[in-house]
C-alpha positions as CSV (number, residue, x, y, z in Angstrom):
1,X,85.2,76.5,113.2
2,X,83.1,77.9,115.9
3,X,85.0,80.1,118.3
4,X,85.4,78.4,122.0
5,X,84.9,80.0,125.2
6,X,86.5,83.8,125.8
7,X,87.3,86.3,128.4
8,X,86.6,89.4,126.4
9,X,84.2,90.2,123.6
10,X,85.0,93.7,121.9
11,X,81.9,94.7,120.6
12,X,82.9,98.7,119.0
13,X,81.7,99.8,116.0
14,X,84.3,100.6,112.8
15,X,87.8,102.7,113.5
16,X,87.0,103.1,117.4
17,X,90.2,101.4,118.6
18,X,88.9,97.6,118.3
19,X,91.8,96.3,116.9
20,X,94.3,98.2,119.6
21,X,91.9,96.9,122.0
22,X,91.8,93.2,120.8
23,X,95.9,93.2,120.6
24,X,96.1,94.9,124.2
25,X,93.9,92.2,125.5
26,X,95.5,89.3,123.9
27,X,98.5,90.4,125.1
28,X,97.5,90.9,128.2
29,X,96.8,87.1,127.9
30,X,92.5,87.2,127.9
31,X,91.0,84.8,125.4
32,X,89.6,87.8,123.2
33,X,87.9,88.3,120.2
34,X,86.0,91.5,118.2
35,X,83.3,92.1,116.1
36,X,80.8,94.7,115.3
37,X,77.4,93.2,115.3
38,X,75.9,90.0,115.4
39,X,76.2,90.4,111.3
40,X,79.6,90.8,111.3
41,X,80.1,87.6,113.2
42,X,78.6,85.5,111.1
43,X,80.7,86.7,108.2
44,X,84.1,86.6,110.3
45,X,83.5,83.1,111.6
46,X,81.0,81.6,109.6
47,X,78.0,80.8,111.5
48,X,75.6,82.7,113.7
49,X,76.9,82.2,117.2
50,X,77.4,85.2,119.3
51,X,74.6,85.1,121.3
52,X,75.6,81.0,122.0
53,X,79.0,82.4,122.6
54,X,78.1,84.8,125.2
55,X,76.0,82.3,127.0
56,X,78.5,80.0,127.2
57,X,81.6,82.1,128.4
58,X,79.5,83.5,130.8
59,X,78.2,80.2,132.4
60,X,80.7,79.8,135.1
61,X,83.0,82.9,134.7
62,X,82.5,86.9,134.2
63,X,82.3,87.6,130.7
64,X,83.9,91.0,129.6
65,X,81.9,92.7,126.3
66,X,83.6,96.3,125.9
67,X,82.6,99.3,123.5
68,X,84.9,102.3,122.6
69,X,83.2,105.7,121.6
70,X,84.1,107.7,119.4
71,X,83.3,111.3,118.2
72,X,81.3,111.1,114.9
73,X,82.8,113.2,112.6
74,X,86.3,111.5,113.3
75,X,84.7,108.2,113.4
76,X,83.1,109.0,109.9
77,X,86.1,110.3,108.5
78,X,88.8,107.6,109.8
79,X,86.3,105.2,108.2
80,X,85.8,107.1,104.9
81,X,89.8,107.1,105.0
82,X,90.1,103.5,105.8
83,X,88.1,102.9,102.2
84,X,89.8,105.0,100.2
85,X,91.8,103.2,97.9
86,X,88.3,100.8,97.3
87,X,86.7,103.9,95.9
88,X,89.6,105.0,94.1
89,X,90.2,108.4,95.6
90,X,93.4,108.7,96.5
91,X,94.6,111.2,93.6
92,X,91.8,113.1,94.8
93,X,92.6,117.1,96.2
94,X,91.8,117.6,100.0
95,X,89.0,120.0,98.7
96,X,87.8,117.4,96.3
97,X,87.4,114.7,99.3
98,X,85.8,117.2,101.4
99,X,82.8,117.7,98.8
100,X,82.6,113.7,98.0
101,X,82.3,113.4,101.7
102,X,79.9,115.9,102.4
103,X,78.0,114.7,99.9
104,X,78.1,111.1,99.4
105,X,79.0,110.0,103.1
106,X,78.6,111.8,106.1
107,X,75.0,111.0,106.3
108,X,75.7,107.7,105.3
109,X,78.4,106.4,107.0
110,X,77.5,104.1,109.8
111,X,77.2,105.0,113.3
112,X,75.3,102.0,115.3
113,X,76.2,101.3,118.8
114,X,75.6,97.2,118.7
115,X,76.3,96.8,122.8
116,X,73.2,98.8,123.2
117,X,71.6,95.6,121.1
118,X,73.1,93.4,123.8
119,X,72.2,95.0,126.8
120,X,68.5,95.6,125.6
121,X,68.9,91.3,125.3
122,X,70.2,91.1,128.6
123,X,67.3,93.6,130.2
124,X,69.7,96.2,131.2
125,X,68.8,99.6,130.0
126,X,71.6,101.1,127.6
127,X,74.1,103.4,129.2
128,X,72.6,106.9,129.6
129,X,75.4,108.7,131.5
130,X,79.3,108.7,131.7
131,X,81.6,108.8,134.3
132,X,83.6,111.3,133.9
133,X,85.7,110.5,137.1
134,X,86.6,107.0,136.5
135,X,86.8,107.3,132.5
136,X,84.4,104.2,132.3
137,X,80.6,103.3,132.7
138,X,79.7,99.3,133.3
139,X,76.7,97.6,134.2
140,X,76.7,93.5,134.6
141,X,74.0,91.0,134.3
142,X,75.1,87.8,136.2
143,X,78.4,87.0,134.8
144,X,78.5,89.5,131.8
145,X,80.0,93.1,132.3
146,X,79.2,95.8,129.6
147,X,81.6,97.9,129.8
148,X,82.0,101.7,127.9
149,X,85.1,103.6,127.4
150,X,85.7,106.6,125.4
151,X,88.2,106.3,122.2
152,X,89.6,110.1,123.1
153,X,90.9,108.6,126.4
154,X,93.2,106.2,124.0
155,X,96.3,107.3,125.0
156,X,95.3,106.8,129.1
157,X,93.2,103.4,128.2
158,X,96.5,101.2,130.0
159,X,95.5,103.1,133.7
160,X,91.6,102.8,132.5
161,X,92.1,99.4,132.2
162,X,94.1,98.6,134.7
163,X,91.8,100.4,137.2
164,X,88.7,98.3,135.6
165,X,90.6,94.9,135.7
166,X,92.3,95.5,138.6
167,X,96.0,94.0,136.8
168,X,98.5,96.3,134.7
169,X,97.3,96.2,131.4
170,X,99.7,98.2,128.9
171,X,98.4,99.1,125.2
172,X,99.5,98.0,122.3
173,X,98.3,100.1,119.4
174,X,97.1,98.8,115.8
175,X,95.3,99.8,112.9
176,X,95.9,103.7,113.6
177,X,95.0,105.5,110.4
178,X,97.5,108.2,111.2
179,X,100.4,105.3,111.4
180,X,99.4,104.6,107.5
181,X,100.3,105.9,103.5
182,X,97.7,108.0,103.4
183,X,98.4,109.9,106.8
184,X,99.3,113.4,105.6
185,X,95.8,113.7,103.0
186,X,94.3,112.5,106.1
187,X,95.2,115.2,108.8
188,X,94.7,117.8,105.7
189,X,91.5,116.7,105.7
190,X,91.0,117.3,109.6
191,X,92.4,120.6,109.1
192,X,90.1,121.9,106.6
193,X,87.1,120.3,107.1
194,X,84.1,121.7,108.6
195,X,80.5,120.7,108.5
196,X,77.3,122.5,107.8
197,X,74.7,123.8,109.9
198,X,72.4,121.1,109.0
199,X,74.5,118.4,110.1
200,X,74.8,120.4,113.6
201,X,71.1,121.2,114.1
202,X,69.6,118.2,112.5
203,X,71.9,115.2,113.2
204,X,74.9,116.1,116.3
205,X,72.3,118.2,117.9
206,X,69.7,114.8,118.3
207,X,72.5,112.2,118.6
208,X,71.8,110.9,122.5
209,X,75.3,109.0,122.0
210,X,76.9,112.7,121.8
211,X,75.7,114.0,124.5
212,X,75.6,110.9,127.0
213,X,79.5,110.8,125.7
214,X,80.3,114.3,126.1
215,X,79.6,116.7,128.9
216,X,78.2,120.0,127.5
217,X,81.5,121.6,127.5
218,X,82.5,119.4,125.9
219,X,79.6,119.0,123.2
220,X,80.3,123.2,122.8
221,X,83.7,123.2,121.8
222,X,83.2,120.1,119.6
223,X,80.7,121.7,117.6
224,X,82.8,125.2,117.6
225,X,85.9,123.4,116.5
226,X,84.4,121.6,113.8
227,X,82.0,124.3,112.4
228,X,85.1,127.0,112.6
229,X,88.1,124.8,111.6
């Protein structure tokens, strides 16, 4: 059944708050839906129809597609943690997780930014700066508003987005890996993990997404958190 005209498209990628997101919005009473990529909408709904979609709810309305970012190395692990049980691992020793993951997935593990697909479509140039004022970045062509906020603000996101929409939006959380079984292997596993000198200088230190995302205090401490934990 193809999916009829929406308010609000959450675009994020994997564990950065889309599913919070979708429940605050629908609760909020927008017509709302999320995906991750143009891909992922054709498995969830069965045809290939975003782009139609966003043409059509844009036509005589504004059009809301929103992205949440998130720090990669909790992005990477919430996601290798949200799989765990599908690769068998949850017997596994905190220390024993930490070398499958160093080794089998934190080069691996997506990190693709699919509103910067869209806006590219749209001929707007993808965001290249934050602000750090408002907690939001958004750009519009005609109807359509890309919007940007940051997953760290999570716990603020009901003024973010009440500022942005200009109506009281409260949050209603969902899909919080630290609300789940696994919970207490998973904040052992933020405790005690650190990554290599490698990842810094040849991956964090080149993503542009880190450092549009993250003023350079910012980017400091993160690295120095994660490389002394």
């Amino acid at each position: 059944m193809k999916v009829k005209d929406v308010d609000i498209i959450i675009i994020a990628g994997g564990k950065c708050g889309s599913t919070t997101l979708l429940k605050t919005f629908q609760q909020s009473g927008f017509k709302t839906i999320k995906t991750h990529s143009r891909s992922c909408f054709i498995n969830q709904f069965g045809y290939d129809g975003l782009n139609e979609l966003i043409k059509s709810s844009s036509n005589n309305k504004k059009l809301f597609i929103i992205d949440s970012y998130r720090t990669p190395i909790e992005r990477k692990i919430s996601s290798f943690f949200e799989n765990i049980d599908t690769h068998n691992y949850r017997n596994k020793s905190c220390s024993e997780l930490i070398k499958i993951f160093n080794k089998d997935y934190i080069n691996t593990i997506e990190e693709y930014h699919y509103i910067n697909i869209l806006m590219k479509e749209y001929h707007i140039e993808p965001f290249s700066k934050f602000n750090f004022n408002d907690r939001f970045v958004m750009e519009k062509s005609g109807n359509i508003y890309f919007i940007k906020i940051l997953f760290k603000d999570i716990a603020n996101w009901g003024d973010i987005l009440s500022n942005i929409f200009q109506k009281k939006i409260n949050i209603y959380s969902d899909n919080l890996t630290k609300n789940k079984s696994i919970s207490k292997l998973y904040e052992e596993f933020k405790l005690n993990y650190k990554f290599s000198d490698f990842y810094i200088k040849n991956i964090l230190k080149k993503d542009k997404q880190f450092q549009i995302f993250n003023t350079q205090e910012e980017q400091e401490k993160y690295i120095s958190k994660w490389k002394n934990n």
